[in-house]
C-alpha positions as CSV (number, residue, x, y, z in Angstrom):
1,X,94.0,34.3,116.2
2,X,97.4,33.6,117.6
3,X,99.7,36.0,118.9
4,X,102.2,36.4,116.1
5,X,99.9,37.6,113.6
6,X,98.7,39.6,116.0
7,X,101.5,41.5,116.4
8,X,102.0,41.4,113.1
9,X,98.7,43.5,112.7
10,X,98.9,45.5,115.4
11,X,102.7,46.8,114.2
12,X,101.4,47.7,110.6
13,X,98.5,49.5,112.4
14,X,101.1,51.4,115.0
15,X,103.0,52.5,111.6
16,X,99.8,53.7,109.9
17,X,98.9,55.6,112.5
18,X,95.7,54.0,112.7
19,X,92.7,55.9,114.6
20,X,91.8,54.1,117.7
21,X,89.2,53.7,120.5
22,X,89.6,53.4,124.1
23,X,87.3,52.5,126.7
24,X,87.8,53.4,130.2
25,X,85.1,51.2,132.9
26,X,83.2,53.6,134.8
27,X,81.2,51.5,136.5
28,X,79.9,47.9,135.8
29,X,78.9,47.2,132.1
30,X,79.3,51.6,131.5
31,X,82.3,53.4,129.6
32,X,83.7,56.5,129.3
33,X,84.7,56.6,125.5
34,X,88.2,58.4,124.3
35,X,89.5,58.3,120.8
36,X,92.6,58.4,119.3
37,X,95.2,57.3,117.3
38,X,98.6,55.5,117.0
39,X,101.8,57.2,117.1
40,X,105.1,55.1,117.6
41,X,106.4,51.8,119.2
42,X,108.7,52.4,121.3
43,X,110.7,49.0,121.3
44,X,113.3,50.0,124.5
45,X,110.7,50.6,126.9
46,X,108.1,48.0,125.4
47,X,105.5,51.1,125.4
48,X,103.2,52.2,122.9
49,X,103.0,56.0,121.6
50,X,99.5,57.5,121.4
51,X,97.6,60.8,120.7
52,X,96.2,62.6,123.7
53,X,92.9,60.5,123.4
54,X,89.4,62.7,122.9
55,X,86.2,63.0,124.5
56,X,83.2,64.4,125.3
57,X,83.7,63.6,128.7
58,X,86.7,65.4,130.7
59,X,90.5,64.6,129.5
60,X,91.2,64.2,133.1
61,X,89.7,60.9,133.6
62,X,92.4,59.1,132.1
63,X,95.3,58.7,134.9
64,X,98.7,57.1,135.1
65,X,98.4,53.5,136.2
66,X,94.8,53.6,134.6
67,X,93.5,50.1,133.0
68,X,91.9,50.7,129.7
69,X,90.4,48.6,126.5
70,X,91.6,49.5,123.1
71,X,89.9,48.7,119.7
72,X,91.2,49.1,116.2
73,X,90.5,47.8,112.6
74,X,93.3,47.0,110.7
75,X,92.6,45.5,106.9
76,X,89.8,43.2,107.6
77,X,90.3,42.6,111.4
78,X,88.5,44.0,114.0
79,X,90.7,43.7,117.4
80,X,91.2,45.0,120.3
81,X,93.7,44.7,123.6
82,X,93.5,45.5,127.5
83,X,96.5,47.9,128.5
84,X,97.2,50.3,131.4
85,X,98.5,53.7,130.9
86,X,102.1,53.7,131.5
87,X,102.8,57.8,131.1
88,X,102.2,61.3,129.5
89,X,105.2,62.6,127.3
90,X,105.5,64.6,123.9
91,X,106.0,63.1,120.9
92,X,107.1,64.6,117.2
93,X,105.4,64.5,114.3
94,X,107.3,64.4,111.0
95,X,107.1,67.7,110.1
96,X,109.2,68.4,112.9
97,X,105.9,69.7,115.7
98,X,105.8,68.3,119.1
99,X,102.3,67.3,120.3
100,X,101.4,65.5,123.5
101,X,101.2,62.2,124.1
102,X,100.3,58.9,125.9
103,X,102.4,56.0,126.5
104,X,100.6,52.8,127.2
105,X,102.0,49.5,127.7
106,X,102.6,46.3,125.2
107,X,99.9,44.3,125.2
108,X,100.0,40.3,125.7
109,X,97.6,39.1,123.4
110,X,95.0,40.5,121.4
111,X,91.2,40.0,121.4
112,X,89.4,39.1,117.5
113,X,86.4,41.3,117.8
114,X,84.4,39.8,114.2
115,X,80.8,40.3,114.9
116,X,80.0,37.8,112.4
117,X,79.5,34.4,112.9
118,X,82.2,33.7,110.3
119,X,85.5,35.1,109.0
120,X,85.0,38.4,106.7
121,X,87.7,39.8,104.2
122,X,87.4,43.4,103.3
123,X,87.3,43.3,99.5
124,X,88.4,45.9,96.4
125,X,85.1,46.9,95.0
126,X,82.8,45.0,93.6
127,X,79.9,45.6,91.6
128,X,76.4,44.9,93.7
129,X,72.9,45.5,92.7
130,X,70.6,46.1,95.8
131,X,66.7,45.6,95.3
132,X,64.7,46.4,98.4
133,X,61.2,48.1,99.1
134,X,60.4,51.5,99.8
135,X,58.7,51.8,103.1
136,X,59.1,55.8,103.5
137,X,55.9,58.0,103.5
138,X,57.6,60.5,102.3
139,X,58.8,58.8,99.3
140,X,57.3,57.2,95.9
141,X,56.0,53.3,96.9
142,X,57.7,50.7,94.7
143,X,60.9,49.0,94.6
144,X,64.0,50.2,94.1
145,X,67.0,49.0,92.2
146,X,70.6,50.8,92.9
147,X,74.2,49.8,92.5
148,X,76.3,50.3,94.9
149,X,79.5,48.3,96.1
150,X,81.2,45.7,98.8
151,X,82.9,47.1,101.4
152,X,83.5,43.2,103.3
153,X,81.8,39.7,102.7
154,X,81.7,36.6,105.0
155,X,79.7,33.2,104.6
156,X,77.3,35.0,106.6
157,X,76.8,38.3,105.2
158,X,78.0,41.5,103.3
159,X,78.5,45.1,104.2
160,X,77.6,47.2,101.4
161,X,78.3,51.5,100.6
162,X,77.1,53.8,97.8
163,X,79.6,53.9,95.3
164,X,81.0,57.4,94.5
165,X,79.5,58.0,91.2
166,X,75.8,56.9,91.8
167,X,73.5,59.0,91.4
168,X,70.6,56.8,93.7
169,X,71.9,56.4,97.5
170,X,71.1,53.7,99.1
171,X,68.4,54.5,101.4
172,X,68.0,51.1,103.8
173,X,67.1,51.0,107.9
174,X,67.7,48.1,110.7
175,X,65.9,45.1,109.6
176,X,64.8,45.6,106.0
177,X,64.8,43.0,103.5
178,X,66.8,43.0,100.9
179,X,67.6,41.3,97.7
180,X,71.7,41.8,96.3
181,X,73.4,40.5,93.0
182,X,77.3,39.8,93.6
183,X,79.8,40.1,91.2
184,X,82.3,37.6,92.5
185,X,85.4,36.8,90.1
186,X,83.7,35.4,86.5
187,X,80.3,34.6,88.8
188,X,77.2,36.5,89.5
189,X,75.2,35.5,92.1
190,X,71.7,36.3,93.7
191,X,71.1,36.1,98.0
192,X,68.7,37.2,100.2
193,X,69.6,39.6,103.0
194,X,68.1,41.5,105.8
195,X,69.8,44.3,107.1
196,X,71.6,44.3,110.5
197,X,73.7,47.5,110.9
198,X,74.4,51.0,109.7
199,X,77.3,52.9,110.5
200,X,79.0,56.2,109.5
201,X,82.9,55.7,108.3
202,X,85.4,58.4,107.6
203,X,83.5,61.2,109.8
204,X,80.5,60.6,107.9
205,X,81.3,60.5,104.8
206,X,80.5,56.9,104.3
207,X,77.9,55.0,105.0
208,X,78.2,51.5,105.4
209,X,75.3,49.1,105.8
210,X,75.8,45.2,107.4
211,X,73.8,42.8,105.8
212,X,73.1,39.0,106.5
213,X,72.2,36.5,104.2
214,X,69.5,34.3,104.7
215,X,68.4,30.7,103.0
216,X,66.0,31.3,99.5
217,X,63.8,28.6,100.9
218,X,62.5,27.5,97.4
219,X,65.8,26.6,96.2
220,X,68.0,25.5,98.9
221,X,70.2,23.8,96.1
222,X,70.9,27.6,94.5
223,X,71.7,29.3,97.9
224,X,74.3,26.5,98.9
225,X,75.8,26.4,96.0
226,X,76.2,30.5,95.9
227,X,78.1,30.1,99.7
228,X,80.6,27.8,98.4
229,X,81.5,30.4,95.6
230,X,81.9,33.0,98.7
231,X,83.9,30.9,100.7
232,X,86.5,30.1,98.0
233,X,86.1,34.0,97.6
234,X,86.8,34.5,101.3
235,X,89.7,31.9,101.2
236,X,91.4,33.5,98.1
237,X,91.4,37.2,99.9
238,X,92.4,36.1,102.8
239,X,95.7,34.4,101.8
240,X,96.1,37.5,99.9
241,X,95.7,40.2,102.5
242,X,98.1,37.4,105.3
243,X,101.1,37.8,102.4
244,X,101.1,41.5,102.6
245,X,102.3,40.6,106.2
């Protein structure tokens, strides 16, 4: 990603007020972990306004002159930038409250932070139908057929959440297999997944699962034919979400 559109993300995310999370090295390969969240860009000093970041660990550990890691999503992009801590200051809100603040400096470049091997869009919602296996003691044998819709897609995979009407909830762990139906412009189309990740969104109230595709080995034709319809997919929402830049 070049430094231009960057920029251009990081500004829209500054003017959102998008949460943020900052790592500060504690020792080799450990963190302490702060969050926060944009406030302002201040353009004079080259400094970027943030909330007093949070922790479980003591405030007190972030210093002037400290160097620290920031990561953010904006849209579909998952970046992140080294800065040092610049200052403490107040800043005020716009209903008129002053609260304090951190100023850190301007970054000079960003890192892209995809986990996936290739490019994912963060889509509106579209309809998915998720078959997998019920594994649970506790619950009825069988399989299980629910709706639900796409929160992201790549070549690669899709990331998946309950939509807010269904009355099922999807109910998947780390490494179950999975079988999806995708709803992609006029096309419906069938892949194999296994799921990677789970993760809490929106303090909880989302659930969001990762989920990579892999090859239907009885019809290798079929399954390359359903990632070029993704990719044009992926193309088209990309040069959508870039315009709104």
């Amino acid at each position: 990603m070049d430094n231009d559109f960057f920029f251009k993300i990081l500004n829209n995310a500054i003017e959102e007020g998008i949460g943020i999370a900052i790592n500060k090295v504690k020792r080799e390969d450990d963190f302490f972990h702060f969050l926060s969240r944009f406030f302002y860009y201040d353009e004079e000093k080259e400094e970027i306004i943030i909330d007093i970041p949070s922790s479980s660990d003591d405030i007190g550990l972030l210093m002037l002159d400290d160097k620290i890691e920031i990561f953010f999503i904006s849209k579909c992009f998952r970046l992140g930038f080294f800065s040092t801590i610049t200052g403490f200051s107040e800043f005020e809100l716009s209903s008129g409250e002053f609260v304090p603040a951190m100023r850190i400096s301007k970054p000079d470049g960003g890192l892209d932070l995809q986990r996936r091997r290739d490019f994912r869009v963060q889509t509106p919602p579209m309809a998915i139908e998720a078959c997998y296996q019920i594994e649970n003691e506790d619950e009825e044998q069988g399989t299980v057929s629910i709706e639900c819709v796409s929160y992201d897609i790549s070549r690669s995979g899709i990331a998946v959440s309950n939509s807010k009407d269904a009355q099922n909830k999807l109910k998947l762990e780390k490494n179950n297999y999975v079988s999806i139906k995708i709803k992609i412009d006029d096309n419906i189309i069938s892949m194999e997944g296994i799921v990677q990740s789970k993760r809490e969104l929106y303090d909880g109230k989302k659930t969001v699962f990762g989920i990579d595709f892999v090859e239907d080995k009885p019809d290798k034709m079929q399954y390359k034919r359903n990632l070029s319809i993704i990719m044009k997919y992926v193309m088209k929402r990309q040069r959508e979400i870039m315009l709104k830049f």
